[in-house]
C-alpha positions as CSV (number, residue, x, y, z in Angstrom):
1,X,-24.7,11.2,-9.3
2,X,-24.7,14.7,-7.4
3,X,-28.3,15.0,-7.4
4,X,-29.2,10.9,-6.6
5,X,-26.2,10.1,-4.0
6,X,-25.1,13.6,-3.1
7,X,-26.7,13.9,0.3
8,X,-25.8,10.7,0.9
9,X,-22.2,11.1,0.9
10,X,-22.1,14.4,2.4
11,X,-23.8,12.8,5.6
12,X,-21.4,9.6,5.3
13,X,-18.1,12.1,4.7
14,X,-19.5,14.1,7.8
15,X,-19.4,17.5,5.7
16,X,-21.8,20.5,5.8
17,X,-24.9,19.8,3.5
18,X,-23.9,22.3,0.8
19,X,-20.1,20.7,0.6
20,X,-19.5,20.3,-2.8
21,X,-17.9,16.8,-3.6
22,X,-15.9,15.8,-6.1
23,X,-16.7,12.6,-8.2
24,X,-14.7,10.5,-10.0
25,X,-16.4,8.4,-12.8
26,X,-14.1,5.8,-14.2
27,X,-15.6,3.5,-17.3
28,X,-14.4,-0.6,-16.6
29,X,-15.6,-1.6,-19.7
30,X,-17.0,-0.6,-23.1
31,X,-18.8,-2.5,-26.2
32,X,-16.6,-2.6,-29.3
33,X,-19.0,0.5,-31.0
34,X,-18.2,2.5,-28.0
35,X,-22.4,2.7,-27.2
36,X,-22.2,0.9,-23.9
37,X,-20.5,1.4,-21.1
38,X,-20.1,0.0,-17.2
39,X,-17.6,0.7,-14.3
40,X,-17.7,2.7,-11.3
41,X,-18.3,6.0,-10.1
42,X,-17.4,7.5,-6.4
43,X,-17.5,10.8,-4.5
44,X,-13.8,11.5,-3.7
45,X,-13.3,11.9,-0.1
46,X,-12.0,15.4,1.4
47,X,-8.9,15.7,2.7
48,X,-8.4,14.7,6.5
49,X,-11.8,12.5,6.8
50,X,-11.2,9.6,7.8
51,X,-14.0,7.6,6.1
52,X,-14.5,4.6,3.3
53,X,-15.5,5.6,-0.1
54,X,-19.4,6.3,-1.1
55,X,-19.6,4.6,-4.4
56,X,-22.0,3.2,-7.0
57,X,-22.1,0.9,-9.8
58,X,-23.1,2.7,-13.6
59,X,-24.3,1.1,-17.0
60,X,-24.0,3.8,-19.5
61,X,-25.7,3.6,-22.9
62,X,-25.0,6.0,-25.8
63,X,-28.4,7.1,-28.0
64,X,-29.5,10.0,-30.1
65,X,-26.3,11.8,-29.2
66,X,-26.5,11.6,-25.2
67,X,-25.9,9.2,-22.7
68,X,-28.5,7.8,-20.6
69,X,-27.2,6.4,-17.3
70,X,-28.2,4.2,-14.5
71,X,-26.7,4.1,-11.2
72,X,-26.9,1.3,-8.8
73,X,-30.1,0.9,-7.3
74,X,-32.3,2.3,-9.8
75,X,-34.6,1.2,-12.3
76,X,-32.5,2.3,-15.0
77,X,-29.3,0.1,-14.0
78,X,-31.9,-2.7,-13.8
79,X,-33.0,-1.6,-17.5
80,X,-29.9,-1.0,-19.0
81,X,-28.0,-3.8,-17.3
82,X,-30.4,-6.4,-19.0
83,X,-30.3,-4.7,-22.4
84,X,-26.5,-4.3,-22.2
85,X,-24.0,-6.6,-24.5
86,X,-22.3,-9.4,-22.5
87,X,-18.6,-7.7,-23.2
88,X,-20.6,-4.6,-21.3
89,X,-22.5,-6.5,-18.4
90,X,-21.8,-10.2,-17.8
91,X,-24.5,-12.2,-17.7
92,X,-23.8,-13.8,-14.4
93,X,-24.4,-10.0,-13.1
94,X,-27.4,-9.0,-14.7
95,X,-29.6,-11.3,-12.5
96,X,-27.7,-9.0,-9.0
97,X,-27.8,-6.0,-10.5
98,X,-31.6,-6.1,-10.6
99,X,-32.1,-7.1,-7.5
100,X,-30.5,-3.9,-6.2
101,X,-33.2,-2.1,-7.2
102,X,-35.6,-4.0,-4.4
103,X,-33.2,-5.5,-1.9
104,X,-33.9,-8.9,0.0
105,X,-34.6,-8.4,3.6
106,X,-31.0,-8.7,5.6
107,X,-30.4,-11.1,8.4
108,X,-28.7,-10.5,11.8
109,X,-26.4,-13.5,11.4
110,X,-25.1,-12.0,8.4
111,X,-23.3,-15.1,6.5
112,X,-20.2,-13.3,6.8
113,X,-16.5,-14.1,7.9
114,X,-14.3,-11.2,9.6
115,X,-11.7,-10.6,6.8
116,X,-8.7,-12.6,7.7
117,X,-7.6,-16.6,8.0
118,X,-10.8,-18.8,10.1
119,X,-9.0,-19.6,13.7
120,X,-6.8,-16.8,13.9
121,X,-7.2,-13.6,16.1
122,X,-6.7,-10.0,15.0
123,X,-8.4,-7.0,16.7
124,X,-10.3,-4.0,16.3
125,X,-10.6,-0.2,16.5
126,X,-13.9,0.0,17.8
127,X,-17.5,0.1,16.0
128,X,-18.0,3.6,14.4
129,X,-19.8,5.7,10.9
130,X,-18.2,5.4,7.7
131,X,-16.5,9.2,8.7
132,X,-16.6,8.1,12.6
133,X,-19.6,9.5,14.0
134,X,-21.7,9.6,10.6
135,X,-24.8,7.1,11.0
136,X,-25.2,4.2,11.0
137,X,-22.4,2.8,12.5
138,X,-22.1,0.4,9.5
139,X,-17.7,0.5,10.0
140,X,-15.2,-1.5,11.9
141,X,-11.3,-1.3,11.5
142,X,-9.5,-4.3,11.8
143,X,-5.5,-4.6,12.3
144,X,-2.7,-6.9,13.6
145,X,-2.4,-10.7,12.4
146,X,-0.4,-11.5,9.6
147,X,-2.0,-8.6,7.9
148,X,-3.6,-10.3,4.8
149,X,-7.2,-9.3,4.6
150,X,-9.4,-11.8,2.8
151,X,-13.1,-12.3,1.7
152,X,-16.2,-12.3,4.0
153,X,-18.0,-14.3,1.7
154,X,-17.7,-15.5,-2.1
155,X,-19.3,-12.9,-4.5
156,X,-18.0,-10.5,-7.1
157,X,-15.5,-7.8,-6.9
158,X,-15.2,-4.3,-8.1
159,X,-12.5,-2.3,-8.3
160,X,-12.9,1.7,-7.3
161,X,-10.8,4.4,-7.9
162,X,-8.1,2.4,-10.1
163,X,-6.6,6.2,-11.0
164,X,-6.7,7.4,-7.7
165,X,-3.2,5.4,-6.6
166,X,-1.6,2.3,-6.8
167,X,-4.2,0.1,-4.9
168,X,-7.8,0.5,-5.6
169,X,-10.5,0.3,-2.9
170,X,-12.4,-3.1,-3.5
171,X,-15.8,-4.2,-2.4
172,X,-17.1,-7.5,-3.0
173,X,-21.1,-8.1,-3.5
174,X,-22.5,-11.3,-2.1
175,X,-25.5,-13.4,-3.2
176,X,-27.3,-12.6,0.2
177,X,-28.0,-8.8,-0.2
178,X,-24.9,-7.5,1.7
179,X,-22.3,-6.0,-0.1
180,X,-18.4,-5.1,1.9
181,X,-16.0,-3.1,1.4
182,X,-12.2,-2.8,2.1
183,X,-10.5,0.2,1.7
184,X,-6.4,1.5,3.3
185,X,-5.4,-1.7,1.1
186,X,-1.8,-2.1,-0.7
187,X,-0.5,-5.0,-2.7
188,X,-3.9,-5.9,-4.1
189,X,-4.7,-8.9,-6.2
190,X,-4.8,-7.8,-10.1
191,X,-8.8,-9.5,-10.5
192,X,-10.7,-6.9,-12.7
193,X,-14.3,-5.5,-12.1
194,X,-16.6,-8.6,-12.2
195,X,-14.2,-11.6,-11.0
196,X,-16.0,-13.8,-8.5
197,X,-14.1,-14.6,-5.5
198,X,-14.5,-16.9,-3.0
199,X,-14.3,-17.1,0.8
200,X,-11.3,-16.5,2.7
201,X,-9.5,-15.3,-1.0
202,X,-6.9,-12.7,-0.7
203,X,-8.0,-9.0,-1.6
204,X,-4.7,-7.2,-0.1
205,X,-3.2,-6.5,3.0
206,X,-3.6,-3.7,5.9
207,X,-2.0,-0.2,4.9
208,X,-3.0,3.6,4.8
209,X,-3.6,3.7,1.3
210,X,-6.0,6.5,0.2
211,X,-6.8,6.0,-3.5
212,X,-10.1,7.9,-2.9
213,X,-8.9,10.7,-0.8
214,X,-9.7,11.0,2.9
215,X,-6.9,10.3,5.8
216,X,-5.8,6.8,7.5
217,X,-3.9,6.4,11.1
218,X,-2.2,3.5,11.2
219,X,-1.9,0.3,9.0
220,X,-5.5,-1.6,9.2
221,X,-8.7,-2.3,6.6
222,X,-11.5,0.4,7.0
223,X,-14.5,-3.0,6.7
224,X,-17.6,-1.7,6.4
225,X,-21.4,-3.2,6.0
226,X,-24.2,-2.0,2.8
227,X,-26.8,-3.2,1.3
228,X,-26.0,-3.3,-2.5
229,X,-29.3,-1.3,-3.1
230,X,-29.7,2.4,-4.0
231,X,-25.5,2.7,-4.7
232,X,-24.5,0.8,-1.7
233,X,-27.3,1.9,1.5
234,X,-24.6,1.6,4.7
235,X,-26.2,-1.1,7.4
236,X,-25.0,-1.0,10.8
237,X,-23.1,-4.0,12.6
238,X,-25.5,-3.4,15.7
239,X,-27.0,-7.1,16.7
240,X,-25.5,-8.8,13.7
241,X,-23.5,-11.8,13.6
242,X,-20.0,-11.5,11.9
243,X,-17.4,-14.1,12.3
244,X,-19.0,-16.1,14.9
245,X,-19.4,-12.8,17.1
246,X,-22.3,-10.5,17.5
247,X,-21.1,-6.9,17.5
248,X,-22.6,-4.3,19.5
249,X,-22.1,-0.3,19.5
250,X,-20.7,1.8,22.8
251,X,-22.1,4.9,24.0
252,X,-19.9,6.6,21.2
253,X,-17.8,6.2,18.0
254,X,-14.9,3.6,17.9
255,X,-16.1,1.8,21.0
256,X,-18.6,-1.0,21.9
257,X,-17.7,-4.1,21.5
258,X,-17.5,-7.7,20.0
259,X,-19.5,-10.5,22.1
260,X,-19.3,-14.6,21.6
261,X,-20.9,-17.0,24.4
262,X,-20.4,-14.3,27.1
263,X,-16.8,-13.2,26.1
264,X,-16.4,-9.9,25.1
265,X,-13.5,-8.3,23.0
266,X,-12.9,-4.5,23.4
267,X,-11.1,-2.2,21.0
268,X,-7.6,-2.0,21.2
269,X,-6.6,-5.5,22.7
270,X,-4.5,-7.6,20.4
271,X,-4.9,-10.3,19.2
272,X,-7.8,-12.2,20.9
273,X,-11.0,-11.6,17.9
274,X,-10.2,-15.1,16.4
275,X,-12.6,-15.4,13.3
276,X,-15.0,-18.2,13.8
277,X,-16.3,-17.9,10.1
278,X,-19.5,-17.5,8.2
279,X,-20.2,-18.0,4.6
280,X,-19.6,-21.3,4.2
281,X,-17.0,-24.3,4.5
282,X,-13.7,-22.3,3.7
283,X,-12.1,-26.0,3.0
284,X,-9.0,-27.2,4.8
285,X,-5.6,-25.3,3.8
286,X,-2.1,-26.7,3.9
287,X,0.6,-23.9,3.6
288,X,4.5,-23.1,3.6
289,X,6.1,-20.3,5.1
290,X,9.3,-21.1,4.4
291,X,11.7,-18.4,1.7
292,X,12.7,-19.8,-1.2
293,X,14.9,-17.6,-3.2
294,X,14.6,-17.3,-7.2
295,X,17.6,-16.7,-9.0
296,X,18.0,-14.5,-12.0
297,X,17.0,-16.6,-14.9
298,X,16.8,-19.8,-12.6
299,X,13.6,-22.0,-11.3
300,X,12.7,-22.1,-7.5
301,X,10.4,-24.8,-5.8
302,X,8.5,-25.0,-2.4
303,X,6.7,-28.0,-1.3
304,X,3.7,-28.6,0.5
305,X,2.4,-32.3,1.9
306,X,-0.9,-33.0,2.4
307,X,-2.6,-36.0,4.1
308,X,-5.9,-36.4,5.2
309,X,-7.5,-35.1,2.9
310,X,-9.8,-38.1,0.9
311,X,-10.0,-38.5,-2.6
312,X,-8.7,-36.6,-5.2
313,X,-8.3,-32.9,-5.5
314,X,-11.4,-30.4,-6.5
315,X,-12.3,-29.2,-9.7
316,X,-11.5,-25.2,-8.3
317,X,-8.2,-26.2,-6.2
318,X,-7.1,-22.8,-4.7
319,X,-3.7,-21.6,-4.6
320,X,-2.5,-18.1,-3.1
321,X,0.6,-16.8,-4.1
322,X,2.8,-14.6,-1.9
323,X,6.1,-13.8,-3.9
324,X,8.6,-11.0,-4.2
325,X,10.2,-10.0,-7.2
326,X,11.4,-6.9,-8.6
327,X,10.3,-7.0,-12.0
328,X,7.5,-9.8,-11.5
329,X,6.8,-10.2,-15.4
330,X,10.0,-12.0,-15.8
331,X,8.1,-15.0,-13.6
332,X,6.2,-17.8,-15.1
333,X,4.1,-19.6,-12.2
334,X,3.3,-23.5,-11.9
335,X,1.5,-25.7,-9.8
336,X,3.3,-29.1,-9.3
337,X,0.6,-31.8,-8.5
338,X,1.7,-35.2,-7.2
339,X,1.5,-37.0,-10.1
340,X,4.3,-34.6,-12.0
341,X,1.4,-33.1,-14.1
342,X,1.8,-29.1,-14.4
343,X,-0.7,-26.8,-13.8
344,X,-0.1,-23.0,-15.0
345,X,-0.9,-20.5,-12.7
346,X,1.5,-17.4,-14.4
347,X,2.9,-16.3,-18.0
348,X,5.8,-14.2,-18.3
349,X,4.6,-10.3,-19.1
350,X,7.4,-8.1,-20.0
351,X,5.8,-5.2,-19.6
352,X,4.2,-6.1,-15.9
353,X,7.0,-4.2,-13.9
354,X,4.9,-4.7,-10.3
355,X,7.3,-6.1,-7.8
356,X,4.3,-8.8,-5.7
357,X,2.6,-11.4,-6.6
358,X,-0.8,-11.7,-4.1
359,X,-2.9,-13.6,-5.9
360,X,-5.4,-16.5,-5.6
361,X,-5.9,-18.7,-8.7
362,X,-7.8,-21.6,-8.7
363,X,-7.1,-25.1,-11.3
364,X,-9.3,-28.2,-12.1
365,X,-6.8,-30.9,-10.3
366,X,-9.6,-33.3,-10.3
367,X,-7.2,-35.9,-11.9
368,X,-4.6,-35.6,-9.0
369,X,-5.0,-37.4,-5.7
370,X,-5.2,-35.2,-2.9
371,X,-2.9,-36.5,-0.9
372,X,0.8,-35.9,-1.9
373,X,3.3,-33.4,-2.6
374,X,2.3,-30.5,-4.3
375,X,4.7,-28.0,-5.5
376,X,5.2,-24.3,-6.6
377,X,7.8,-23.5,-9.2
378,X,8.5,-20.5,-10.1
379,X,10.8,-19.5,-13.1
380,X,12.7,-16.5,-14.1
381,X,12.3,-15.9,-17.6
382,X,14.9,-13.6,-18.1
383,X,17.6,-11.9,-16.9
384,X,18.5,-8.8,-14.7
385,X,16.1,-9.6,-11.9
386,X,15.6,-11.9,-8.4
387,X,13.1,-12.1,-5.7
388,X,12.1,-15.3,-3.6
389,X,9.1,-17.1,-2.9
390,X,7.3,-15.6,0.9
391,X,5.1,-18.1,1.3
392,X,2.1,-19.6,-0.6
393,X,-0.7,-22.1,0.5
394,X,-3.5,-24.6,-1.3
395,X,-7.1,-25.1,-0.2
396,X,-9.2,-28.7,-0.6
């Protein structure tokens, strides 16, 4: 990894070319002989850089005694991410993974959302490097809304430096060459490596977490813009289209500007970005905001109604969860569909002793009519412990 990605991260981190970098290499998953390996490596940032993560993608593959290893990018991931077992690579990925090693050509109207709810507004820090003046200016921080960042686009998600603290950094890798990352995140969703997600899901919300080293000012999401190819090739936001705006670089780092039919939103000024989408229809989404408390070893319901919606519900209903618990395996998690039916969302875990539920999860409620009350119960399974329900929502 030194010798194929080194330079690049020294340039990205903004450190001297002969800066050595620590890596951290952190298998995902393994075949039952122990042979084959995937998961994800990363050059850990320095301390005081402000910066996202340089990171790549690895199959591993045990033979004669050593281990042969393809990185992102490279012929060899292609190789050994088709020859690998499906507990190793899935096979939904082996088709992506190949196609990192000759990219598609990107488009300036990128297909992507900015990372929070379509129709709201948050703002931005400016348009800078992944370390601030590093090029290309492939970075944007966003802050401010209700601070829950979400999906650009559906694609799958990785998980990087899962030792590194609490909350990983996540990117997500899209079907139309771009791949974006998220890092400063706390309260995560649990998906592993490999889960698709869709548009608009919840990944985490604003912070200054650092799992991968490096510095953070303030609670925000470090977004940045690669390629997929050659362990994630940063692109720069200059001309493209993101969220309905076209985003264009100042005469320096964290400035420039964000520009929609003639309107133009400057860093700093709260909260007038409003996301205008990309990526597809993200559906139409009721929600409740409302606190429900759960009692210790008791059962707490919040209601949504919806109307206007035609037909019955999808196959992939989606339902995020915001809830607050301090020992959050005690819960046991239900969708409530109008006909009575329930749909399980949760088990109990005894030995998850994380304190938030974040999550998206998605049911086949075909059966249901759309239109209705639809609730979420949430049970205490045992004793000792409380929390209440924040606020939750569900998407046609």
């Amino acid at each position: 990894m030194q010798q194929k990605l080194g330079a690049k991260a020294r340039s990205s981190y903004g450190v001297a070319a002969g800066s050595h970098l620590r890596t951290l290499v952190e298998p995902q998953r393994w075949s039952s002989d122990r042979a084959w390996s995937f998961g994800s490596s990363v050059f850990l940032i320095p301390k005081g850089i402000e910066t996202a993560p340089v990171t790549s993608l690895f199959v591993a593959r045990l033979a004669g005694g050593a281990w042969k290893v393809g990185l992102q990018g490279t012929p060899d991931f292609a190789a050994l991410s088709h020859q690998a077992p499906a507990s190793v690579v899935k096979d939904a990925e082996r088709g992506p993974f190949a196609r990192t090693v000759q990219p598609r050509a990107l488009a300036a109207d990128t297909g992507l959302s900015l990372p929070w709810r379509q129709g709201t507004g948050w703002a931005h820090w400016g348009v800078h490097g992944n370390s601030g003046q590093s090029r290309p200016y492939n970075s944007i921080d966003f802050y401010g809304g209700d601070g829950n960042v979400l999906t650009s686009r559906a694609g799958t998600m990785y998980r990087h430096c899962t030792s590194g603290g609490r909350w990983p950094y996540i990117t997500v890798m899209h079907d139309n060459g771009y791949t974006t990352g998220y890092y400063h995140l706390r309260d995560t969703t649990s998906k592993a490596s490999g889960s698709q997600v869709n548009l608009g899901e919840y990944l985490g919300r604003i912070a200054e977490e650092l799992p991968c080293g490096g510095s953070a000012n303030g609670d925000h999401t470090h977004w940045t813009l690669w390629s997929g190819s050659d362990g994630n090739t940063p692109v720069a936001v200059q001309g493209k289209n993101i969220g309905g705006w076209t985003w264009w670089e100042g005469a320096s780092a964290y400035t420039g500007y964000a520009e929609r039919n003639g309107t133009r939103i400057y860093r700093n000024v709260c909260c007038n970005l409003i996301n205008y989408g990309g990526g597809g229809d993200p559906g139409r989404t009721f929600e409740n905001t409302a606190n429900v408390d759960i009692p210790d070893q008791g059962t707490a319901e919040s209601s949504i109604t919806v109307s206007g919606v035609p037909g019955n519900a999808p196959r992939s209903l989606s339902i995020y969860q915001d809830i607050h618990h301090t020992w959050r395996g005690d819960l046991q998690i239900d969708l409530i569909g109008p006909s009575g039916r329930a749909y399980r969302l949760r088990d109990q875990d005894a030995d998850d002793e994380a304190d938030i539920v974040h999550e998206t999860d998605a049911v086949d409620a075909s059966a249901e009519t759309a239109n209705g009350v639809w609730k979420l119960r949430v049970t205490d399974m045992e004793a000792n412990d409380s929390g209440y329900i924040d606020a939750w929502s569900i998407t046609f």
